[in-house]
SERO-791338 format. One record per residue (C-alpha): residue number from 1; residue in one letter; y, x, z. Coordinates in steps of 0.02 Angstrom, whole numbers, plus 50000, padded with zeros to 5 digits. Layout:
# SERO-791338
<n NUM | res a | Y Y | X X | Z Z>
...
END
This chain:
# SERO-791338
<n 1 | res x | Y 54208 | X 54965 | Z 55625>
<n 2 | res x | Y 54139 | X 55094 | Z 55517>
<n 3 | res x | Y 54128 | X 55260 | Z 55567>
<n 4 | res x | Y 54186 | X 55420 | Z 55460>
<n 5 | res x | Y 54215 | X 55591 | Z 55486>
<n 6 | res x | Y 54392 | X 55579 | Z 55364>
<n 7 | res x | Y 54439 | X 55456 | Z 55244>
<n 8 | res x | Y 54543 | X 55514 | Z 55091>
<n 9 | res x | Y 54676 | X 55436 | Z 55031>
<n 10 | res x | Y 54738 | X 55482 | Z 54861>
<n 11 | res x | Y 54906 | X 55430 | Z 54812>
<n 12 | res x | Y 54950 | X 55457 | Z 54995>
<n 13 | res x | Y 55149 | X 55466 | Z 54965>
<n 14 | res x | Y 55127 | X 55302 | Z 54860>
<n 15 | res x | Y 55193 | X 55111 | Z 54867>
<n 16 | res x | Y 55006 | X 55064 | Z 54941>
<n 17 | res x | Y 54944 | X 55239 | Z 54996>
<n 18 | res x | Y 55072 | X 55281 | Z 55116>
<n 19 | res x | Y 55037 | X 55108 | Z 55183>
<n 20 | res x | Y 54854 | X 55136 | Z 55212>
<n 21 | res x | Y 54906 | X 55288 | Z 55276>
<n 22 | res x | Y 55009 | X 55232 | Z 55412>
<n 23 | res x | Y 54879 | X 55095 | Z 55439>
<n 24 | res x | Y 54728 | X 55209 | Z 55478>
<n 25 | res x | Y 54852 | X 55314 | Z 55593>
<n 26 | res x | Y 54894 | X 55192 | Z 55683>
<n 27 | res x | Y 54708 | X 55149 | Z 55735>
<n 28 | res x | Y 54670 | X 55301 | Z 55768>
<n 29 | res x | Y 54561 | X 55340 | Z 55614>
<n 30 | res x | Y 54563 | X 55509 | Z 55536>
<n 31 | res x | Y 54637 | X 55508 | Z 55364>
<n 32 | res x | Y 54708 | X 55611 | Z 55239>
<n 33 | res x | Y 54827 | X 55604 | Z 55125>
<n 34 | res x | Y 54789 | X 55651 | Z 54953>
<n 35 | res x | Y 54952 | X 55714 | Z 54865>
<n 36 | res x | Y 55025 | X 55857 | Z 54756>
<n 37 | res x | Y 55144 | X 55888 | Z 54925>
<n 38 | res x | Y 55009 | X 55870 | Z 55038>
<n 39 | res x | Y 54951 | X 55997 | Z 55158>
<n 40 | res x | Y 54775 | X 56010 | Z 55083>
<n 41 | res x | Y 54848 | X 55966 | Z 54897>
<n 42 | res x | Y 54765 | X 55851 | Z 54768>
<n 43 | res x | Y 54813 | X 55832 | Z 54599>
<n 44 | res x | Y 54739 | X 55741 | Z 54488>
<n 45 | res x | Y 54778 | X 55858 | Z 54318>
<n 46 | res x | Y 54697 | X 55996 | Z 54412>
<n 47 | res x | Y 54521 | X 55989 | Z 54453>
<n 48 | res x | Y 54522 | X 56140 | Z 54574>
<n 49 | res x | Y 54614 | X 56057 | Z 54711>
<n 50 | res x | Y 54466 | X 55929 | Z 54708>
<n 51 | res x | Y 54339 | X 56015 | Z 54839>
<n 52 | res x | Y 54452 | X 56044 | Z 54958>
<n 53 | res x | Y 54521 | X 55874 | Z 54984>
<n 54 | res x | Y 54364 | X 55804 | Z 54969>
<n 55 | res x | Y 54259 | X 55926 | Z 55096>
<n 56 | res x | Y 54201 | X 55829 | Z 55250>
<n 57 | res x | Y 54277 | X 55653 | Z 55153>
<n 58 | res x | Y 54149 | X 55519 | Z 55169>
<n 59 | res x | Y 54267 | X 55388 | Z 55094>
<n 60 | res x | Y 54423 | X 55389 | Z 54983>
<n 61 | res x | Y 54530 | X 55283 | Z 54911>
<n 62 | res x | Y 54557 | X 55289 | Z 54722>
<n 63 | res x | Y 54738 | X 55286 | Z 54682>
<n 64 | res x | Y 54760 | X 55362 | Z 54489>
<n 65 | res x | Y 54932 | X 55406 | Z 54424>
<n 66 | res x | Y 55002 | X 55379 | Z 54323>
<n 67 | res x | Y 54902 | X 55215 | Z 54272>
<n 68 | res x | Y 54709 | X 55197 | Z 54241>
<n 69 | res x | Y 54773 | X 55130 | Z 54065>
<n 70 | res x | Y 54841 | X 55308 | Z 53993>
<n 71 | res x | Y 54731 | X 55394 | Z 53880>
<n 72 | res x | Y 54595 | X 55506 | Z 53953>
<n 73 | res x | Y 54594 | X 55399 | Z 54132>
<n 74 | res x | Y 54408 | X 55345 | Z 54110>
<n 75 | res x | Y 54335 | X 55526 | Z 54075>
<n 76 | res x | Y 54426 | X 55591 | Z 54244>
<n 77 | res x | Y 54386 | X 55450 | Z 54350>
<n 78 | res x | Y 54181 | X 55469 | Z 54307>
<n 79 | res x | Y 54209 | X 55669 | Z 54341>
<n 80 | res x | Y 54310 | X 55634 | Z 54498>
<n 81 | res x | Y 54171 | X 55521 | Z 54572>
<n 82 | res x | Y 54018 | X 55629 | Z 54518>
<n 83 | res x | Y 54122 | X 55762 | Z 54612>
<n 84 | res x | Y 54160 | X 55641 | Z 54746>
<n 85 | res x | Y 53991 | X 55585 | Z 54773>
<n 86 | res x | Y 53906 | X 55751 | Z 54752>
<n 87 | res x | Y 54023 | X 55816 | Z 54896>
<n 88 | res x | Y 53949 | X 55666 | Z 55018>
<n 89 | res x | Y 54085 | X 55524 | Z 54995>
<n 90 | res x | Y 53978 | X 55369 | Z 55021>
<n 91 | res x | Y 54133 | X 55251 | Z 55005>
<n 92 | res x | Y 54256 | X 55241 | Z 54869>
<n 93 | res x | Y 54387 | X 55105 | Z 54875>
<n 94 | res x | Y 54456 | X 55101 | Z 54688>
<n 95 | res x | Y 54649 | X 55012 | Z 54651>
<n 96 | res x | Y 54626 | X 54947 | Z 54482>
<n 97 | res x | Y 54741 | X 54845 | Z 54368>
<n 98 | res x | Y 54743 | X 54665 | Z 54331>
<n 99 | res x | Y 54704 | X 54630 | Z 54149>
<n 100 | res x | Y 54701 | X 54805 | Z 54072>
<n 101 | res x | Y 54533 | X 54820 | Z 54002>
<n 102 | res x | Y 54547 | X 55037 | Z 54028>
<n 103 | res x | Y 54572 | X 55001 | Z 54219>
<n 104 | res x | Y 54395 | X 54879 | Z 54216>
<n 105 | res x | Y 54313 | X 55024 | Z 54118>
<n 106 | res x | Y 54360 | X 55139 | Z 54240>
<n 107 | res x | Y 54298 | X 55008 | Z 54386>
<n 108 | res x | Y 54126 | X 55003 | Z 54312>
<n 109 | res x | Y 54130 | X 55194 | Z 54322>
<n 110 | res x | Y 54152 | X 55165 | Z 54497>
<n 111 | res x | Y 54034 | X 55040 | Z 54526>
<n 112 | res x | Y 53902 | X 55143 | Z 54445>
<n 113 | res x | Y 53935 | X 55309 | Z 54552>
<n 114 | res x | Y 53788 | X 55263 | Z 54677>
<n 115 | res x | Y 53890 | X 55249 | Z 54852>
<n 116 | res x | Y 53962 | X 55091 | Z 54915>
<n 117 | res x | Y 54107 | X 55037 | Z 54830>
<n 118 | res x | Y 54258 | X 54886 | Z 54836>
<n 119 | res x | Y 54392 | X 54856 | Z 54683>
<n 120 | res x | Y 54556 | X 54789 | Z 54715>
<n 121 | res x | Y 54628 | X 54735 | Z 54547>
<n 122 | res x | Y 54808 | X 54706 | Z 54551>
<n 123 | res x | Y 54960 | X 54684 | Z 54444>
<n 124 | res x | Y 55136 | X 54714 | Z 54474>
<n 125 | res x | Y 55193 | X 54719 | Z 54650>
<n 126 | res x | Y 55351 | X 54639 | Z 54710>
<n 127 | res x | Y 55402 | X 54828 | Z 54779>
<n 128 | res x | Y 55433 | X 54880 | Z 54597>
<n 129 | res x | Y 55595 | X 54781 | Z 54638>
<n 130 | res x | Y 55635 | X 54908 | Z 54823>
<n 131 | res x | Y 55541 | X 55048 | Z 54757>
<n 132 | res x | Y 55541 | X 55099 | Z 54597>
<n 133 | res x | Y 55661 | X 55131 | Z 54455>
<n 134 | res x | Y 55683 | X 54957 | Z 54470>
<n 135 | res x | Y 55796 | X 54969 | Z 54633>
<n 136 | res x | Y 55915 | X 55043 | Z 54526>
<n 137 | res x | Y 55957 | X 54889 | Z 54412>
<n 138 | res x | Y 55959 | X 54759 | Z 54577>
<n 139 | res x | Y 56064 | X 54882 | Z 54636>
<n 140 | res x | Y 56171 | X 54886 | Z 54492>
<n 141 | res x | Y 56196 | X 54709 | Z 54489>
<n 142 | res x | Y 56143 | X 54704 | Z 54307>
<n 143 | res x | Y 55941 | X 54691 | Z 54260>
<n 144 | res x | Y 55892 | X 54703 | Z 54109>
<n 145 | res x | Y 55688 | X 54685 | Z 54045>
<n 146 | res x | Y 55616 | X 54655 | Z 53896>
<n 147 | res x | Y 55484 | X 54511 | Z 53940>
<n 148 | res x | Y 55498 | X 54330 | Z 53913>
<n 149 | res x | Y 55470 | X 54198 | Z 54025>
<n 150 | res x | Y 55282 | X 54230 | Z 54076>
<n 151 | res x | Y 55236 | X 54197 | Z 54244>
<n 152 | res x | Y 55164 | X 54358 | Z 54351>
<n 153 | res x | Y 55105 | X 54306 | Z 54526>
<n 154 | res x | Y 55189 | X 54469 | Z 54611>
<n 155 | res x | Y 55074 | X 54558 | Z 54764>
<n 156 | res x | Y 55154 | X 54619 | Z 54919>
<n 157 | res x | Y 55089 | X 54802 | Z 54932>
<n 158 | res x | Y 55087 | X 54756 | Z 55129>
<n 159 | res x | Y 54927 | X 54645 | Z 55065>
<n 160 | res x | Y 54862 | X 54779 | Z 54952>
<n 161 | res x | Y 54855 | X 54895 | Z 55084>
<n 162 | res x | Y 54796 | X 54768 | Z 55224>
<n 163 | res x | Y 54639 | X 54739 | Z 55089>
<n 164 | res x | Y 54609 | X 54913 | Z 55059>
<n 165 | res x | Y 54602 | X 54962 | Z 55246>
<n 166 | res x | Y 54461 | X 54825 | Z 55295>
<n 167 | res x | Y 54358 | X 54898 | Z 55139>
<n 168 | res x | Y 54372 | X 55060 | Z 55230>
<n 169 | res x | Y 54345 | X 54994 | Z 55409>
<n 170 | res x | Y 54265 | X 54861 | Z 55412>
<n 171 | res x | Y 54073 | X 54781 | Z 55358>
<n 172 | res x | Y 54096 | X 54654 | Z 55218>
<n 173 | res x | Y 54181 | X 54719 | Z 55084>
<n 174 | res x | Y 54065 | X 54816 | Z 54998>
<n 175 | res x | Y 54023 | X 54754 | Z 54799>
<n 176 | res x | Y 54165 | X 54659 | Z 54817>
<n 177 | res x | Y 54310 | X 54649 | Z 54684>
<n 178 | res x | Y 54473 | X 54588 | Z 54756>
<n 179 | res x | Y 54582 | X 54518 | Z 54622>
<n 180 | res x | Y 54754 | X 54504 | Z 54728>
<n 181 | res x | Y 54905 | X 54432 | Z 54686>
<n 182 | res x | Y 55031 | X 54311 | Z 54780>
<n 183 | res x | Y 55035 | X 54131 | Z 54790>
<n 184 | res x | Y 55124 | X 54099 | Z 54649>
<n 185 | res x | Y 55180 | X 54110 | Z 54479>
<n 186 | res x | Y 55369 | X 54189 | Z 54443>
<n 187 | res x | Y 55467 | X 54268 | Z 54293>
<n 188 | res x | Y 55549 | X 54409 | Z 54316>
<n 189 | res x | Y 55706 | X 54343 | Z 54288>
<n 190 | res x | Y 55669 | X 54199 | Z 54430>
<n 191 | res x | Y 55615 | X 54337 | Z 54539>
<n 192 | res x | Y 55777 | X 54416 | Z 54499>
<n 193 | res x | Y 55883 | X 54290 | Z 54555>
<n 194 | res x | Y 55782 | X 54239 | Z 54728>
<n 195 | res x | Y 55828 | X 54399 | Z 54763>
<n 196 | res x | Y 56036 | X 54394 | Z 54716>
<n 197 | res x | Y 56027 | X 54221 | Z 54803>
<n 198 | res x | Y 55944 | X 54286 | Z 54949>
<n 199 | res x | Y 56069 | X 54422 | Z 54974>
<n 200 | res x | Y 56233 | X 54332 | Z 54910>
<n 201 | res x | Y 56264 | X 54430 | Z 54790>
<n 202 | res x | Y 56267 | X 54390 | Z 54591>
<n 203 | res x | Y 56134 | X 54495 | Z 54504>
<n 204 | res x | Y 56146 | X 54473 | Z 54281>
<n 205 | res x | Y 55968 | X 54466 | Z 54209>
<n 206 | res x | Y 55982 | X 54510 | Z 54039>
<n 207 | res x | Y 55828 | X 54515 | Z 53894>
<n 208 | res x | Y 55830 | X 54665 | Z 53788>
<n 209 | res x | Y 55706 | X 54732 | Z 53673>
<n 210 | res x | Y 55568 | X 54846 | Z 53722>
<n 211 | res x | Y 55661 | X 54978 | Z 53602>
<n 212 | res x | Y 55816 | X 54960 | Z 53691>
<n 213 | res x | Y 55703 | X 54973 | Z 53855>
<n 214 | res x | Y 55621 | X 55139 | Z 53813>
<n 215 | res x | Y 55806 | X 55185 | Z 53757>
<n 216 | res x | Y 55867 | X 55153 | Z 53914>
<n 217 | res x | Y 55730 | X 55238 | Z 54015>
<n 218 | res x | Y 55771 | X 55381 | Z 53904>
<n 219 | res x | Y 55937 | X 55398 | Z 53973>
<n 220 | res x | Y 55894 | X 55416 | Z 54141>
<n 221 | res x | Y 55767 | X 55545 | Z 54131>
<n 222 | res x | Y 55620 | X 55448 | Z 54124>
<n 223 | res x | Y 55460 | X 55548 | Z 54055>
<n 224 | res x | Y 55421 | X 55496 | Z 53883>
<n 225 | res x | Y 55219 | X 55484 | Z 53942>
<n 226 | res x | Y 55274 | X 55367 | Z 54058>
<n 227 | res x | Y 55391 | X 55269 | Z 53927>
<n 228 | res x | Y 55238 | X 55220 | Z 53858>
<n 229 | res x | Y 55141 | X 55164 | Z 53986>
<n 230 | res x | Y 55260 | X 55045 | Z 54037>
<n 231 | res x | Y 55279 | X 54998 | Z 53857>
<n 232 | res x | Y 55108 | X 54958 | Z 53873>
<n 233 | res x | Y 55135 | X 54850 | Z 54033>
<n 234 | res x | Y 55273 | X 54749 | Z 53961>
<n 235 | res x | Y 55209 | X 54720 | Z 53799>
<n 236 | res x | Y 55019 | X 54700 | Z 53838>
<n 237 | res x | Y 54983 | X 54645 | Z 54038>
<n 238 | res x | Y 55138 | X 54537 | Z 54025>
<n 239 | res x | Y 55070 | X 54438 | Z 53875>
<n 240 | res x | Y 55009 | X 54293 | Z 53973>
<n 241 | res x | Y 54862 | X 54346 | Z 54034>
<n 242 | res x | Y 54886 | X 54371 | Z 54224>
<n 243 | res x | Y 54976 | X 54202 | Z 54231>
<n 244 | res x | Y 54846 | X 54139 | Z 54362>
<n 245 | res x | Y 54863 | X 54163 | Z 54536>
<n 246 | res x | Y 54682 | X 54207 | Z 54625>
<n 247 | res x | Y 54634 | X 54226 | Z 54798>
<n 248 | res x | Y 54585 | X 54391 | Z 54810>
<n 249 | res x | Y 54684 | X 54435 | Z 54987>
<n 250 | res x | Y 54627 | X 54273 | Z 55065>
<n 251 | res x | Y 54453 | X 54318 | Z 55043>
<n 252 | res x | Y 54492 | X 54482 | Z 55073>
<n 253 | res x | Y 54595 | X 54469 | Z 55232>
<n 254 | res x | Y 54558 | X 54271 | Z 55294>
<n 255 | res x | Y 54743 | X 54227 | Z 55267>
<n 256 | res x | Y 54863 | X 54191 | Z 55126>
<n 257 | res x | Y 54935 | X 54303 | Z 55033>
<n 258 | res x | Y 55146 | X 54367 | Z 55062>
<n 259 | res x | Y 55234 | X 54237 | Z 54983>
<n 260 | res x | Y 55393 | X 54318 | Z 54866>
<n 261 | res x | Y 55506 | X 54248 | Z 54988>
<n 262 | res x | Y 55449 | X 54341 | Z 55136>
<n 263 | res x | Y 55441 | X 54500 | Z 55045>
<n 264 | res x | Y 55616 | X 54470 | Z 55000>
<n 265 | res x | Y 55683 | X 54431 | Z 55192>
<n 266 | res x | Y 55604 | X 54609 | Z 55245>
<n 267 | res x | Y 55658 | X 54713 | Z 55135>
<n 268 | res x | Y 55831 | X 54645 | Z 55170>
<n 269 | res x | Y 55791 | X 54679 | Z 55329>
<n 270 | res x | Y 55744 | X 54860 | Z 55289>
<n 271 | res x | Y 55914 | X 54883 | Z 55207>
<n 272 | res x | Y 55842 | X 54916 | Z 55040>
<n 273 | res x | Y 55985 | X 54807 | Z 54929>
<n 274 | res x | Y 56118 | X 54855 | Z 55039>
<n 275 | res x | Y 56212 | X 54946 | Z 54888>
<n 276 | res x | Y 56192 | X 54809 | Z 54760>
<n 277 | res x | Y 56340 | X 54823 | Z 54663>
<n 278 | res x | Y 56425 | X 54938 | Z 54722>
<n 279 | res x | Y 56364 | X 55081 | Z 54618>
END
């Protein structure tokens, strides 16, 4: 196992980063959480909070928000890892996206910092349906999404963050790219109803326009920056192009990836669609 003095991990309240998190706690490893909230506070829109999450950091996971795809993301991922690596990281462990062609930029940024490095290149994880706005429409018994009837091999964030802790920990990883996803190919709408049938409860999938999507995001508060990113997502990643499942956690991790199925009997078993219908 690889030996560090603190590993940082940004994102640290996040879908994967509070997994890695509780990972590295549990064996024992110092880590850090890297959050707005956080005790030492990062944020990524303000460069003076940098240092002092970083000081005594010899590796860090590289969560951005809100996605490496917005506008800008390249520019402040090549300052954060000059910073990084100027401050002694010799690790970064980078989360990138799966067929956004800002996110690879931004992973050839990282690549080129001079320190070991890993990728993990992923798409859209089956939590977005427990833990995300998302929760809100299974939970409303009504889910509506403008996509068609692509295919998206959905990645348990348990596997993300299983990945992302050997490339920490562990000899092997580094150079790598990990392009994870699950084990196979779903629609949203099929995803939609594994879950209603899995629960026993009757969940409508209905396919509205992106305008009436961004509408509806509108509504409930959702920032208009962030509107358009997942404009973006829907109307770009979801075009087709991530229709492939890969084996990025096996190779990773020596096992298969979470199927959709088992990622659907634990969060049942977490309680997390307990309220369906019922709001």
């Amino acid at each position: 196992m690889k030996k560090y003095n603190k590993i940082l991990v940004l994102g640290g309240t996040g879908k994967t980063g509070s997994r890695i998190v509780s990972r590295l706690n549990r064996m024992g490893l110092p880590v850090q959480p890297g959050s707005r909230g956080a005790a030492i506070p990062f944020d990524w829109e303000d460069e003076s909070t940098w240092p002092a999450a970083l000081k005594s950091a010899d590796a860090v996971y590289v969560c951005f928000q809100p996605d490496l795809a917005v506008p800008g993301a390249v520019d402040i991922i090549r300052h954060f890892a000059s910073k990084a690596v100027a401050l002694g990281v010799k690790k970064l462990v980078l989360l990138s996206g799966r067929g956004e062609a800002e996110a690879q930029e931004c992973e050839q940024v990282i690549m080129a910092a001079g320190v070991d490095w890993t990728i993990i290149r992923a798409s859209w994880f089956c939590q977005n349906f427990s833990e995300s706005h998302m929760l809100e429409s299974i939970q409303a018994g009504c889910f509506a999404l403008p996509v068609d009837n692509t295919g998206e091999p959905f990645v348990d964030a348990d596997d993300i963050a299983d990945v992302a802790v050997a490339a920490l920990t562990e000899d092997g990883h580094d150079g790598q790219v990990y392009e994870v996803t699950g084990p196979r190919l779903l629609t949203f709408e099929a995803a939609v109803a594994e879950i209603a049938a899995a629960i026993g409860k009757p969940i409508e999938y209905l396919r509205i326009t992106q305008e009436e999507y961004s509408a509806m995001l509108a509504t409930h508060g959702v920032p208009a920056e962030i509107i358009s990113l997942i404009s973006y997502l829907f109307s770009e990643v979801l075009d087709g192009r991530n229709a492939i499942v890969t084996d990025g956690v096996e190779r990773a991790l020596g096992r298969k990836a979470t199927d959709f199925s088992d990622y659907i009997s634990k969060t049942i078993a977490a309680g997390a669609w307990d309220q369906v219908n019922t709001l």
